[in-house]
MMTF fields as JSON, N, C-alpha, C and O atoms, coordinates in Angstrom:
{
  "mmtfVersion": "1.0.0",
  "mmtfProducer": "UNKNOWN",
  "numBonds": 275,
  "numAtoms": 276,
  "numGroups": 69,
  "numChains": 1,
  "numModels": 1,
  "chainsPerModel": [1],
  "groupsPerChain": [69],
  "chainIdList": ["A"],
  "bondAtomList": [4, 2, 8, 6, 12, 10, 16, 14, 20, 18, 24, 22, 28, 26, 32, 30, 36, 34, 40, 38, 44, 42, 48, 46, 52, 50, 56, 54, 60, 58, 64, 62, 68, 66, 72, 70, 76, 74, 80, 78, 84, 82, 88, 86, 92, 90, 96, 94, 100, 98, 104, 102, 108, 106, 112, 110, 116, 114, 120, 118, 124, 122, 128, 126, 132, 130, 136, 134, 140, 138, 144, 142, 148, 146, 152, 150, 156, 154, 160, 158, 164, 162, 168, 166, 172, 170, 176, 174, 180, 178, 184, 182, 188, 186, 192, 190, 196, 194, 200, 198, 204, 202, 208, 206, 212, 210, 216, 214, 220, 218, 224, 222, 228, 226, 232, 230, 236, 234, 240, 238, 244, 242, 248, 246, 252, 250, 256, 254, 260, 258, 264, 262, 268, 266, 272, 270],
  "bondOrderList": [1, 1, 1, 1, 1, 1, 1, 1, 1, 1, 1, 1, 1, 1, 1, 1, 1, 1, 1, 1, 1, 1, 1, 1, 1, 1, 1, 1, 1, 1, 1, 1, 1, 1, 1, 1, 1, 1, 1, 1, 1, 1, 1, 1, 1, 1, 1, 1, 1, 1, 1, 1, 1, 1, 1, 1, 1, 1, 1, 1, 1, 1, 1, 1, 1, 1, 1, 1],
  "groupList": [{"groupName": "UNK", "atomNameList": ["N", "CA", "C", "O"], "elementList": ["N", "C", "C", "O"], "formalChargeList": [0, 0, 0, 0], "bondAtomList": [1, 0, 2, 1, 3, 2], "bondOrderList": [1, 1, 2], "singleLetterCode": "X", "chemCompType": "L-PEPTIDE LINKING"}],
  "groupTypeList": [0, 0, 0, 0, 0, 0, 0, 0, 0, 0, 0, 0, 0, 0, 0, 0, 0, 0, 0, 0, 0, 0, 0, 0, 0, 0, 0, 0, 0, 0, 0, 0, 0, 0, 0, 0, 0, 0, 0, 0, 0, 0, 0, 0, 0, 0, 0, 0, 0, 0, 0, 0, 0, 0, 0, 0, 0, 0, 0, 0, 0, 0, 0, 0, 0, 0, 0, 0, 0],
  "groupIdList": [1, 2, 3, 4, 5, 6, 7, 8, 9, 10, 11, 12, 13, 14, 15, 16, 17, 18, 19, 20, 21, 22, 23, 24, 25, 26, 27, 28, 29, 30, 31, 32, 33, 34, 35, 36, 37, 38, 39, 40, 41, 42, 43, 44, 45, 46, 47, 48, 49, 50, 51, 52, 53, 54, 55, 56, 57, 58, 59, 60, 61, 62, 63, 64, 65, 66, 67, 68, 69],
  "secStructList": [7, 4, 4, 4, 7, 7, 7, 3, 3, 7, 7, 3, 3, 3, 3, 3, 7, 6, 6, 6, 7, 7, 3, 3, 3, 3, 3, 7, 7, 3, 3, 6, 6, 1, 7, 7, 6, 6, 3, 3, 3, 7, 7, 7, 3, 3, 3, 7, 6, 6, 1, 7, 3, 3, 3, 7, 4, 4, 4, 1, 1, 7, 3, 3, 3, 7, 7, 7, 7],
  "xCoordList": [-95.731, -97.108, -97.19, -98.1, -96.338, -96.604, -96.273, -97.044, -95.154, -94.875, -95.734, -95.365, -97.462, -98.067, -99.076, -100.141, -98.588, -100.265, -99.612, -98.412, -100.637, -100.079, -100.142, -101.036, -99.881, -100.138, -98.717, -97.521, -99.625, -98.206, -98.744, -99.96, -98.357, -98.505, -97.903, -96.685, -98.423, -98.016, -98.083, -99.148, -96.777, -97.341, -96.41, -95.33, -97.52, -96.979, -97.088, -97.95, -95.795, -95.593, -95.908, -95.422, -96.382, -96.017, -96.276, -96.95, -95.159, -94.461, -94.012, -93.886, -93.814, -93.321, -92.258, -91.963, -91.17, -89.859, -89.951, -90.276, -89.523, -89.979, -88.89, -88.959, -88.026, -87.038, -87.44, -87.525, -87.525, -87.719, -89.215, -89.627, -90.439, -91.894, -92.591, -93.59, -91.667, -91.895, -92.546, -92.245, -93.507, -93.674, -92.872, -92.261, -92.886, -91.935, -93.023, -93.821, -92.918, -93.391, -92.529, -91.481, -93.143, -92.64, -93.374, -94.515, -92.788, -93.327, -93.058, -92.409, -93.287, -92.522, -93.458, -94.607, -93.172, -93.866, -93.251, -92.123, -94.116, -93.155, -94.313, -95.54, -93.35, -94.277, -93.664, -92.611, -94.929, -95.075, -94.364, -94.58, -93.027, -91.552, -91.223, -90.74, -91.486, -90.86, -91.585, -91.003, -92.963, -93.649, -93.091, -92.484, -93.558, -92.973, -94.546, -94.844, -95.121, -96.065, -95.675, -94.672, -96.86, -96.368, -95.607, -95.293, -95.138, -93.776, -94.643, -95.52, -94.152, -94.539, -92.9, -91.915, -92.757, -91.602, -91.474, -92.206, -89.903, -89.444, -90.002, -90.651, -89.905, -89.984, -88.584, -87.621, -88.587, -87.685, -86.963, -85.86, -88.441, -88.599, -88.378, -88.779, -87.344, -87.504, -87.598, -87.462, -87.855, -88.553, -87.382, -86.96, -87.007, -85.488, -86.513, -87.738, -85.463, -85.947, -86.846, -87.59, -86.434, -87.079, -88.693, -89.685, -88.63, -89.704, -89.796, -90.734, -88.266, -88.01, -87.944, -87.357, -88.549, -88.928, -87.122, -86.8, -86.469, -85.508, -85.494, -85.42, -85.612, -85.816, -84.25, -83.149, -84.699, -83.614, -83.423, -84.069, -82.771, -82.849, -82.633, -83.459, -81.373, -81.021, -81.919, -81.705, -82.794, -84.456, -85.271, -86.457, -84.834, -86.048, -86.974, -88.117, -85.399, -86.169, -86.13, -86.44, -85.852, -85.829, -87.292, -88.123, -87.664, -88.451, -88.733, -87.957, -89.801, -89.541, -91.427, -92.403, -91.269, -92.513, -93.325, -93.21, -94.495, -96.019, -96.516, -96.87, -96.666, -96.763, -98.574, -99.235, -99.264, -100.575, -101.383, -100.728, -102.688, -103.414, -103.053, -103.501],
  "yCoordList": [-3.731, -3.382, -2.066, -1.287, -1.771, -0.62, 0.587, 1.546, 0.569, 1.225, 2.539, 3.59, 1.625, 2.215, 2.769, 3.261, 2.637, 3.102, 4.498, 4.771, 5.273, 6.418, 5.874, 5.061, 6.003, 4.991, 5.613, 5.755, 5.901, 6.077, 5.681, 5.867, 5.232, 4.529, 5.161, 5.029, 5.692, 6.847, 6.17, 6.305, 5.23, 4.675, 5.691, 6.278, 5.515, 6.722, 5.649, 4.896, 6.047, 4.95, 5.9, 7.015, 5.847, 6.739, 5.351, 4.324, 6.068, 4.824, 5.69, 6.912, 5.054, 5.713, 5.425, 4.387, 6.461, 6.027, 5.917, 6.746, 4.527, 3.866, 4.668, 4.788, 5.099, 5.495, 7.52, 7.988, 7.904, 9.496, 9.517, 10.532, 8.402, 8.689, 10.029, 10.653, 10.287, 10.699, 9.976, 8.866, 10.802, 9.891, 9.937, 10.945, 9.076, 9.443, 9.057, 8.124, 9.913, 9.806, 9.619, 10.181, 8.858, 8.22, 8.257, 7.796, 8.875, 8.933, 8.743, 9.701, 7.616, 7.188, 7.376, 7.305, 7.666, 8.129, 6.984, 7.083, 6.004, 4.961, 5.456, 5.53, 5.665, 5.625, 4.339, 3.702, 4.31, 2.919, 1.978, 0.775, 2.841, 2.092, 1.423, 0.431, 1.976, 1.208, 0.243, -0.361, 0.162, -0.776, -2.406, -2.409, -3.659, -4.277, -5.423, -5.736, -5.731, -6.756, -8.084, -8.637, -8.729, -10.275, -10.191, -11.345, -9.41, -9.812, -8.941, -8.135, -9.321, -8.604, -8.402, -8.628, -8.085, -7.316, -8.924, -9.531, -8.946, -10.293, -10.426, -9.432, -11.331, -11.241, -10.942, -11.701, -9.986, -9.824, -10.296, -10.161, -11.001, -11.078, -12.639, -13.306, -13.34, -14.433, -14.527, -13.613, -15.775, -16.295, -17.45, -18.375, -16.84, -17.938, -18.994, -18.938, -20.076, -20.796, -21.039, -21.962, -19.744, -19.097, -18.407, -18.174, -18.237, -17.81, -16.099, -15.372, -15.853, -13.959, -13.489, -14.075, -12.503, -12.165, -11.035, -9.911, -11.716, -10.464, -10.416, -11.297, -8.759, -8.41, -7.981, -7.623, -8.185, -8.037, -6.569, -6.491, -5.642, -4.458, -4.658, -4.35, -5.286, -5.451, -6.225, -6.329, -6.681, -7.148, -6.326, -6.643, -4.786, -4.374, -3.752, -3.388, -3.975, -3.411, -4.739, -4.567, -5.664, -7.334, -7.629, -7.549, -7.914, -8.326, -9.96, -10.383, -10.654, -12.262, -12.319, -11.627, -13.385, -13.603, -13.954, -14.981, -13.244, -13.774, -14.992, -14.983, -16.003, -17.307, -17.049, -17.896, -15.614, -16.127, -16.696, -17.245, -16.593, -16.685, -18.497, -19.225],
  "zCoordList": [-31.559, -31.267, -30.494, -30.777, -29.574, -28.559, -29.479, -29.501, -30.235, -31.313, -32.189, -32.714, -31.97, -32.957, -32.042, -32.417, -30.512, -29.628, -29.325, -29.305, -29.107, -28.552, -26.543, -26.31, -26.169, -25.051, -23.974, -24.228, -22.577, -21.495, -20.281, -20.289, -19.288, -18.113, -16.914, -16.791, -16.192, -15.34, -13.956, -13.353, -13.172, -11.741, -10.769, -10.829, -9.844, -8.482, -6.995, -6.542, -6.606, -5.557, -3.976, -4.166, -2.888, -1.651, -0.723, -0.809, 0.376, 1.493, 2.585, 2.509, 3.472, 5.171, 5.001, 4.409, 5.584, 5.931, 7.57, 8.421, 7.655, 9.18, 10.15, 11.373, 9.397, 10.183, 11.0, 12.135, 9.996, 9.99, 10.092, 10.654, 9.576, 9.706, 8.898, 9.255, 7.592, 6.485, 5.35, 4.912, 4.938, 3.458, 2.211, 1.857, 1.706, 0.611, -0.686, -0.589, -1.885, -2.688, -4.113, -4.428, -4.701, -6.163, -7.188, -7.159, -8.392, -9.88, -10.998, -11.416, -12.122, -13.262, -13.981, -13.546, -15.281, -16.733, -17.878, -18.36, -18.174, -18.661, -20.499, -20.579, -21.548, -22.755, -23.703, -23.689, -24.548, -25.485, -25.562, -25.42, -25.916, -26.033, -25.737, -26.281, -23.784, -23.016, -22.03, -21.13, -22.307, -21.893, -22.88, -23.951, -22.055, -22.944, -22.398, -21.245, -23.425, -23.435, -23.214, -23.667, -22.215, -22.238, -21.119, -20.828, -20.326, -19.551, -18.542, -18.853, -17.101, -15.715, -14.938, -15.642, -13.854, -13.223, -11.887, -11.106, -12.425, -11.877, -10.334, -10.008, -9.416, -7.838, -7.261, -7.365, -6.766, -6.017, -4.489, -3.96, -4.091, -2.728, -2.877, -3.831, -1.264, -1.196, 0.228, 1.041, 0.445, 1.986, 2.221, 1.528, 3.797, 3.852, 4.68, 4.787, 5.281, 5.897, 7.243, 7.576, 7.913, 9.219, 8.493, 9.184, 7.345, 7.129, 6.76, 6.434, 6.998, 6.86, 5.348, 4.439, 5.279, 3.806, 2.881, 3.266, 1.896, 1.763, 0.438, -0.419, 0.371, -0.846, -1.835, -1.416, -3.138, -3.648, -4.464, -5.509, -4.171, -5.243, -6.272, -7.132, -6.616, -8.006, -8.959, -10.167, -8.398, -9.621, -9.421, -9.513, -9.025, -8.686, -10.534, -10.809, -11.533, -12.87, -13.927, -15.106, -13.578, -14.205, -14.62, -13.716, -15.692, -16.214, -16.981, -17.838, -16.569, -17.151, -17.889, -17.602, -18.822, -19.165, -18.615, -17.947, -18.664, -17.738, -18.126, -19.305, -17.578, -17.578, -17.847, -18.448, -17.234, -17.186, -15.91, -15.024, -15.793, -14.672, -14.692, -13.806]
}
């Protein structure tokens, strides 16, 4: 399906580096191809038992099917 859209998705990320109190800015150009329908971007983040949030990099490009509202 994406195949036939002319279609590109342009997300821009900006964040503080807590350390230095710089911003840092981010930019991806994702086209048709490589969008993939039906599917959203895995969770990366889990909550231990104390309640502390840790994120995982290596899902940060993992993709699973959208289950839907």
């Amino acid at each position: 399906m994406a195949e036939k859209l002319e279609l590109e998705l342009q997300v821009t990320v900006v964040g503080l580096d807590d350390t230095t109190g710089q911003t840092l800015h981010g930019q991806q150009l994702y086209e048709a191809p490589a969008l993939r329908f039906g599917m959203r971007l895995a969770d990366g983040l889990t909550v231990g038992a104390d309640g502390s949030l840790t994120f995982d990099a290596s899902m940060f490009h993992d993709v699973v099917p959208d289950a839907g509202p």
